[in-house]
N, C-alpha and C positions, 0 to 999 in steps of 0.2 A: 547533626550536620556533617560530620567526620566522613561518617558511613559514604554518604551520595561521595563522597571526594574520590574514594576507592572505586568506584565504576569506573566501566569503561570510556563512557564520555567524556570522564575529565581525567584519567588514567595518560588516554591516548591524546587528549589536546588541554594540557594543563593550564594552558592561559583563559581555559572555559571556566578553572575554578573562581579566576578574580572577577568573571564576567557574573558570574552565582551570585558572590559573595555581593558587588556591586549591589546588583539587580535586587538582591533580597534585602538590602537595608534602604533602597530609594524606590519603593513602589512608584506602579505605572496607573495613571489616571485614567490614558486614556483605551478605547474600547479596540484598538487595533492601533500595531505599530509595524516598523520592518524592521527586521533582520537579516543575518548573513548565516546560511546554509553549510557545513563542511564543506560541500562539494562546492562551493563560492557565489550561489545564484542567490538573489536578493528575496526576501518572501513576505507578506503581510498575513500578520498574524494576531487570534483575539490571548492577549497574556494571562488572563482573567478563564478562561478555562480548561480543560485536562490537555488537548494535544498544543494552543499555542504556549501555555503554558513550561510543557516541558521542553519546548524546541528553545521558549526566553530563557530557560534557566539552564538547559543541557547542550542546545545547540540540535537534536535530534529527535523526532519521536521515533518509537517500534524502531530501538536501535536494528533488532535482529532481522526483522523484515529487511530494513536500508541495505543492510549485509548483504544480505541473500541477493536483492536485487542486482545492485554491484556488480555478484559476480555473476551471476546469471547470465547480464545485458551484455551484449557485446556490440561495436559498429556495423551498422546498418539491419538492424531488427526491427522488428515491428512489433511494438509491443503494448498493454493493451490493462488500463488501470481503471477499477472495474470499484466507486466507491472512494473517489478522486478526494473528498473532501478540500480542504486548501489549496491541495496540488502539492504536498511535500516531496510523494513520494513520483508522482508524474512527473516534477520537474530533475529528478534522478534518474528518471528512465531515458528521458528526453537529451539528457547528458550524454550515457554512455551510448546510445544507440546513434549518438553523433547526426552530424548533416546530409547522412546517407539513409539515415533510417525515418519511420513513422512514430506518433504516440498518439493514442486514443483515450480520454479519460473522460468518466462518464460520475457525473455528479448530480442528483435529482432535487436537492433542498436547495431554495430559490437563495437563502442568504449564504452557503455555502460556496454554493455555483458563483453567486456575484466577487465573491474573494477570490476563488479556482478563478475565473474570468482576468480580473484584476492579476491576479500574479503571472497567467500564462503572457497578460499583453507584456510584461516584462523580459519573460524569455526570449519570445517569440524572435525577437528581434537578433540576435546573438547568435554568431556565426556555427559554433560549436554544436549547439543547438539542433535534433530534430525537427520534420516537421508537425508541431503538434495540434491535434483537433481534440477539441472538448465539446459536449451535450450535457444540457440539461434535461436528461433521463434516467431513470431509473433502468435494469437492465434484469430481465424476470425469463420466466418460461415459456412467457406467449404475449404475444403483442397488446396494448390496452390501454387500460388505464388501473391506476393505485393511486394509495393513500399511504404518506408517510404519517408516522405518527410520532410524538415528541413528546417526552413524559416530562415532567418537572422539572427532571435535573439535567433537562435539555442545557439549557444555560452552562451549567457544570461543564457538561460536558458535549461539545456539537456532533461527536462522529457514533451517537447513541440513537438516532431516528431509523426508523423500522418501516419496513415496506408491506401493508395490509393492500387487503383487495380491498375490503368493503370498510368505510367507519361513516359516523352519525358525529362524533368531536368534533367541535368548535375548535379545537386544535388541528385540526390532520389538514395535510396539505397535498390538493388531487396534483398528478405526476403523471405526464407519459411512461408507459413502460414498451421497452421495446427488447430483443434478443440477439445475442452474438451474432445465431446464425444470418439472422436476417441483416443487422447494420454490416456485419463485417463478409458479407457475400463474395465480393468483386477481392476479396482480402485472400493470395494464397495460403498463408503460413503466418501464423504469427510465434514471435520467439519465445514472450517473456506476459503471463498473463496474472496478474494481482487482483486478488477477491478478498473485499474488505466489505462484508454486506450486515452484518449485526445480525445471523441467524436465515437467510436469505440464502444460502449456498445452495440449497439442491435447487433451487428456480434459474437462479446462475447457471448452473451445469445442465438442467433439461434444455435451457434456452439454446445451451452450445453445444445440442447432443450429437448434430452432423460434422463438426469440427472436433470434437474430440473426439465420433466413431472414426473418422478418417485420419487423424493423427496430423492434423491440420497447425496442433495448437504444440509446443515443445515442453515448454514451463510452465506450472500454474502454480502461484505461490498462492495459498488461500488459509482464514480461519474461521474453525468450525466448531461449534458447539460440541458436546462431550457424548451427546446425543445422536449425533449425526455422524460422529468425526468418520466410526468403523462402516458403515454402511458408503458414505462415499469413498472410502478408500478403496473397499470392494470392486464398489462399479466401474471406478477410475482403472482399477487392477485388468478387470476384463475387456477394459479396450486397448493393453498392454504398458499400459503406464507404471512406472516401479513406486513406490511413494517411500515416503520419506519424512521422519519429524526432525525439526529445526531446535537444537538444545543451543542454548545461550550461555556462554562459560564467562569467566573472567578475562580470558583472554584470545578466544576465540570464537566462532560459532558453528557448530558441529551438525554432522547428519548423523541420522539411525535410522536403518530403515524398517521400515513400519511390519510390525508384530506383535504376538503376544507381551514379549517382555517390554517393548518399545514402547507400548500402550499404556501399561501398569506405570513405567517411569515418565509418562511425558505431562508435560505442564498442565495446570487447570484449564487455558486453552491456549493450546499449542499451535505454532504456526508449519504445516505441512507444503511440502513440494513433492508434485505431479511432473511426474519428466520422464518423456520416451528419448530420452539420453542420458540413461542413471552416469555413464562410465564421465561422460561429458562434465555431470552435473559433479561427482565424486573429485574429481581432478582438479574443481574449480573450486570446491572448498577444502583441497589438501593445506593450503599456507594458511599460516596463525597470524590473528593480527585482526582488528578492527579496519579494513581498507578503505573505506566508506570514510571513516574521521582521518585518513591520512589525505586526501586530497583536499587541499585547503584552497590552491590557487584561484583570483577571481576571473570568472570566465566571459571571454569577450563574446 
């Protein structure tokens, strides 16, 4: 128990540890409760499996992702969450992109989408606030139809269902799929784009092939299998994007960008950013510090 105390999340907001310690000796009955976010937005969550789970005990999921986003996002972007699940990390984007900017978040599992739903009517309302749009689609190569599929330890864990074209399962759940290029058409420029798809990334990126040939798109925070990781970084390369892996320290979260030796040393799946603004993107993660757990105030 010691251990988790020395991470970041309760390093940088120690009063998370009494919230731990609470929480871990009076379990929670029921199937969804809410909470309070670092960045101060309210959120409902299932505590009973992997991501509500660690936001009840931590305050955060994919600390380093949060980070990244952070600083990425800036007022008035348009930004663009691709695998929304709850909305944790949408209602972070929605934040800093402020009252000037967009949020798109795009969630395809029907009990997911209904929490994403639930949480965004929460924000929506708040001045600080982006304007944000969500769908219940999934988001592919080419326009259609899919099948999510949910293995056992669905329950465990919710943000593990997988986007098939074809299934016969009495499990799998038929899905719109639809593509960047097409939903985000009438969209100049998006700032700040997050891909959370469970193995699904190059359907992602064929889908956004005219916005990412055109340099349409700034940021793409995305994770990829170990499999995939070097061949999208390539293609990403040739339409002059600089890449970069995201290391997770104790008290900061670092770039390297992406090579031989970056390769050999980066996590079992490591979270990458795509930015045709390396100097931009380099600058924004010069200062040390978890920034993400420092804003605590609740937002009107």
């Amino acid at each position: 128990m010691f251990f988790h105390f020395t991470k970041a999340p309760y390093l940088f907001r120690p009063w998370q540890i009494v919230r731990r310690v609470w929480r871990g000796i009076f379990s929670v009955g029921a199937d969804e409760v809410e909470t309070v976010l670092p960045w101060g937005l309210p959120i409902h969550i299932n505590p009973h499996e992997t991501i509500g789970r660690a936001i009840w005990h931590s305050g955060v999921h994919d600390l380093d992702v949060c980070e990244a986003l952070w600083r990425l996002t800036e007022p008035g972007d348009i930004a663009v969450d691709v695998g929304a699940n709850i909305g944790q990390m949408t209602s972070l984007l929605a934040l800093r992109a402020g009252p000037k900017g967009k949020v798109f978040a795009f969630e395809p599992h029907p009990l997911l989408f209904k929490r994403l739903e639930r949480n965004a009517a929460k924000w929506s309302s708040r001045q600080a606030m982006a304007q944000l749009t969500i769908a219940e689609v999934a988001i592919g190569a080419r326009e259609g139809y899919g099948f999510l599929m949910t293995g056992a330890d669905f329950h465990a864990n919710e943000g593990t269902a997988k986007l098939v074209s074809e299934s016969t399962s009495p499990d799998a759940c038929r899905t719109k799929v639809t593509t960047l290029d097409n939903y985000l058409a009438n969209i100049s420029s998006v700032g700040v784009l997050k891909i959370d798809v469970e193995g699904a990334e190059w359907d992602v990126f064929r889908g956004a092939h005219s916005m990412i040939q055109k340099g349409r798109i700034r940021d793409i925070l995305y994770e990829c299998s170990a499999e995939s990781s070097a061949s999208i970084a390539e293609w990403l390369q040739g339409y002059g994007y600089s890449i970069f892996i995201l290391y997770p320290g104790w008290l900061r979260l670092r770039l390297t960008m992406f090579g031989k030796e970056a390769s050999r040393k980066s996590p079992v799946v490591p979270t990458w950013l795509a930015t045709i603004a390396p100097e931009r993107a380099l600058q924004r993660f010069k200062k040390a510090g978890w920034l993400v757990l420092g804003h605590n105030r609740r937002c009107e």
